[in-house]
C-alpha positions in Angstrom: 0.0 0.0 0.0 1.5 3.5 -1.2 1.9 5.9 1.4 0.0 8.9 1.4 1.9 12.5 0.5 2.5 15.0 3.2 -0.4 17.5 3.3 2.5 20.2 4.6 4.6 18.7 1.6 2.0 19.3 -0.8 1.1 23.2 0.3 4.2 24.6 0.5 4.1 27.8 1.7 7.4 28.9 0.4 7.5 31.7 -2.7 3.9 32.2 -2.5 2.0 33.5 -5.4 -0.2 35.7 -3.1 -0.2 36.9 0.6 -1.6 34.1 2.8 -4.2 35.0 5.1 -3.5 34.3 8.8 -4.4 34.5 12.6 -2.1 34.7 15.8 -3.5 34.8 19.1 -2.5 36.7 22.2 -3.7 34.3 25.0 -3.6 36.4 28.0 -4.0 34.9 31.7 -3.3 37.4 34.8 0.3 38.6 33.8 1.2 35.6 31.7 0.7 35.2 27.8 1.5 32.0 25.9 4.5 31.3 23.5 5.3 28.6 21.2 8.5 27.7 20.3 8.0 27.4 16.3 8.4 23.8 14.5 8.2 24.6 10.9 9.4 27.7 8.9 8.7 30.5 8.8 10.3 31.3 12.4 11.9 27.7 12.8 12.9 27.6 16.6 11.8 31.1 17.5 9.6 32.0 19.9 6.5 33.7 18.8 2.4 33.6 19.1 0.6 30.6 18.1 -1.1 31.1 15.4 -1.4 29.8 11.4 -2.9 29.8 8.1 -6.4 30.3 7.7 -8.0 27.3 6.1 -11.1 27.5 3.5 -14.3 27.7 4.7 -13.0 29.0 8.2 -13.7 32.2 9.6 -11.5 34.4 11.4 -12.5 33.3 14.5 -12.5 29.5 14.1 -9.5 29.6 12.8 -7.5 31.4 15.6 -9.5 28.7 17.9 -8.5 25.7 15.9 -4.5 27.0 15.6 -4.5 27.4 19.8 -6.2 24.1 20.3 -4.1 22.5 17.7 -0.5 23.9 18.8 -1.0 24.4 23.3 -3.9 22.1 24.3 -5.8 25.3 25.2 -9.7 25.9 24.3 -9.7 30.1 24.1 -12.6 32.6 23.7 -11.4 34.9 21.2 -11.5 38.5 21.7 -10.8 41.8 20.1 -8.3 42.2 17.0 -5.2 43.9 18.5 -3.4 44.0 15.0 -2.9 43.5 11.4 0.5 43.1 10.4 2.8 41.7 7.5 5.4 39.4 7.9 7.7 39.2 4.7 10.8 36.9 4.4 13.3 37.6 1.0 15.9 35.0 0.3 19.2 35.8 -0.9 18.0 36.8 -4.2 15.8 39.0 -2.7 12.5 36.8 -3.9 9.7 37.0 -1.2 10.1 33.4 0.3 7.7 33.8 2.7 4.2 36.8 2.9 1.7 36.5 5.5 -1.1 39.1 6.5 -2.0 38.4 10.5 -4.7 39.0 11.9 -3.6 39.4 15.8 -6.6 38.6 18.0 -6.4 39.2 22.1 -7.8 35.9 23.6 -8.5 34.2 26.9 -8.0 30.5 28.1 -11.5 28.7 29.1 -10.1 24.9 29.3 -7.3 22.7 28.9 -3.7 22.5 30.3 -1.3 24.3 28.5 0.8 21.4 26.5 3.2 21.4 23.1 0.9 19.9 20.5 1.1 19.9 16.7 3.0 22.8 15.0 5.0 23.4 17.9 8.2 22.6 19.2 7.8 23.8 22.7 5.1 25.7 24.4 5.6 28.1 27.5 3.8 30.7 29.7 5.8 34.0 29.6 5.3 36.5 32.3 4.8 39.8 30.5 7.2 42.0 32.0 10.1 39.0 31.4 9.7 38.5 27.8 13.2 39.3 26.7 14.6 35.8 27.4 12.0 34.3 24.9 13.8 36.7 22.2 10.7 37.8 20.6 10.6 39.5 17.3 10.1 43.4 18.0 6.4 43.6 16.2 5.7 40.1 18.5 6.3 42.1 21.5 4.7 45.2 19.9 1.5 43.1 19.6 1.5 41.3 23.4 1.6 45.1 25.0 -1.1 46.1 22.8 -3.0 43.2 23.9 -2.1 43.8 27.5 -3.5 47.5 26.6 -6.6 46.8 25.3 -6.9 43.4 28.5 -6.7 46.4 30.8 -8.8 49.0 29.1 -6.1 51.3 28.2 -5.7 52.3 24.4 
């Protein structure tokens, strides 16, 4: 019996012909917020949001769900959008290797226990005034004291 192809094989993300649509989420509990430790490119062992690609048929919302469930273990209620931002990657001949729009949404942990699931390498609470050892992109931390922000009614 043949073995079946990849799914992640088979939709490359790489060199896209268009911008791919995605979600991140800012789970926020108390002063923590959750990080995964990325598995796959783009962001291959860095420590970001969880988050993904939008599948077909999904809504916003459902899909920032399914991406937390699927990478920490966590069921979230998803709040407000915090951001929108653009994450671009060239390669040495300056081709765009990698475009995402993200949608950032602020969201909050209802259930489960925090564990490193599909997608992710490693998962992790981070307190939010001790992010620095995570070495988070700039706009990643630019987005998690939005989120804060908007959590405590300040804009």
């Amino acid at each position: 019996m043949k073995t079946p192809p990849d799914p992640f094989l088979l939709s490359s993300r790489s060199y896209p012909e268009r911008p791919i649509v995605g979600v991140g989420a800012v789970v926020l509990d108390e002063h923590r917020v959750v990080l995964v430790k990325r598995a796959h490119e783009p962001l291959k062992g860095h420590w970001s949001l969880p988050g993904g690609a939008v599948e077909i048929g999904e809504t916003l919302k459902e899909a920032i769900a399914r991406e937390v469930l699927e990478e920490t273990g966590l069921i979230v209620e998803v709040g407000p959008i915090v951001d929108v931002i653009d994450r671009l990657r060239r390669d040495a001949e300056g081709r765009v290797e990698y475009h995402y729009v993200l949608i950032e949404f602020l969201c909050y942990p209802r259930d489960g226990t925090l564990a490193c699931a599909s997608d992710a390498e490693d998962v992790s609470w981070g307190r939010t005034d001790d992010l620095q050892r995570f070495g988070l992109t700039e706009t990643t931390l630019r987005v998690i004291h939005a989120a804060v922000r908007i959590k405590q009614g300040v804009t």
